[in-house]
LODRENBA-901792 format. One record per residue (C-alpha): residue in one letter; x, y, z. Coordinates in steps of 0.02 Angstrom, whole numbers. Layout:
  r       X       Y       Z
  A       X       Y       Z
...
REM end
This chain:
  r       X       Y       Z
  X    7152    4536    2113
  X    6994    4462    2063
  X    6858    4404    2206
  X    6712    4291    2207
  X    6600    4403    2239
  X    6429    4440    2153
  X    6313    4601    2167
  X    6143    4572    2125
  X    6056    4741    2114
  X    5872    4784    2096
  X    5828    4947    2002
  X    5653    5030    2002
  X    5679    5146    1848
  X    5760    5139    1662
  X    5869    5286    1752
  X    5919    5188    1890
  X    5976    5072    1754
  X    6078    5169    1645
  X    6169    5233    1811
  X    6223    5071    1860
  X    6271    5031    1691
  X    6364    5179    1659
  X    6446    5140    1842
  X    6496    4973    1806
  X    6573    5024    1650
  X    6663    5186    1713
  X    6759    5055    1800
  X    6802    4925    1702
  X    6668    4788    1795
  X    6615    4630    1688
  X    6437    4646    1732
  X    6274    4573    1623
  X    6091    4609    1610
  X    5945    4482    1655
  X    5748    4500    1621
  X    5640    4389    1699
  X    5576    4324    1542
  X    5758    4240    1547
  X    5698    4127    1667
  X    5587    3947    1608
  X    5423    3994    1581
  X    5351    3844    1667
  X    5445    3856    1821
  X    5396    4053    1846
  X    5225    3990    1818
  X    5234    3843    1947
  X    5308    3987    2063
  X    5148    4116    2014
  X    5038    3963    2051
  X    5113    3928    2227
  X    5109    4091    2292
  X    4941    4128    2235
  X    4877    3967    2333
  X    4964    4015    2487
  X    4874    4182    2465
  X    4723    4083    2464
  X    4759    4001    2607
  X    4813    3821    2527
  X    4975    3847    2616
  X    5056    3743    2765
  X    5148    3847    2881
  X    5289    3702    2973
  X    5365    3765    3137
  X    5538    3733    3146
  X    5525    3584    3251
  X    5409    3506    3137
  X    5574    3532    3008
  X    5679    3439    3141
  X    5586    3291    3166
  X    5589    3280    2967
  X    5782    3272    2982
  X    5790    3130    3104
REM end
């Protein structure tokens, strides 16, 4: 039976890696590898540039019912 489910996992180390490789392999699980680098440059840029000027307080912080009013 096949699900439509999707795993995205996180590892810390090159072992953690291989585990979860060899895992996913052991049983039989179509699985595939991503890098950051895999994403467009520019828009991991734009996203570098945004959270640095929220770290230097350029940000807006919007309540919710600020969001609300938006919506009407």
């Amino acid at each position: 039976m096949k699900t439509q489910d999707i795993f995205i996992a996180h590892p810390n180390t090159t072992e953690q890696v291989n585990a979860l490789q060899a895992f996913m392999q052991a049983l039989k699980i179509k699985f595939e590898i991503t890098r950051e680098e895999n994403y467009n440059p520019e828009f991991v840029e734009k996203i570098q540039k945004s959270r640095q000027d929220y770290r230097d307080g350029k940000g807006k912080v919007v309540t919710m019912d600020e969001l609300n009013r938006l919506w009407k």
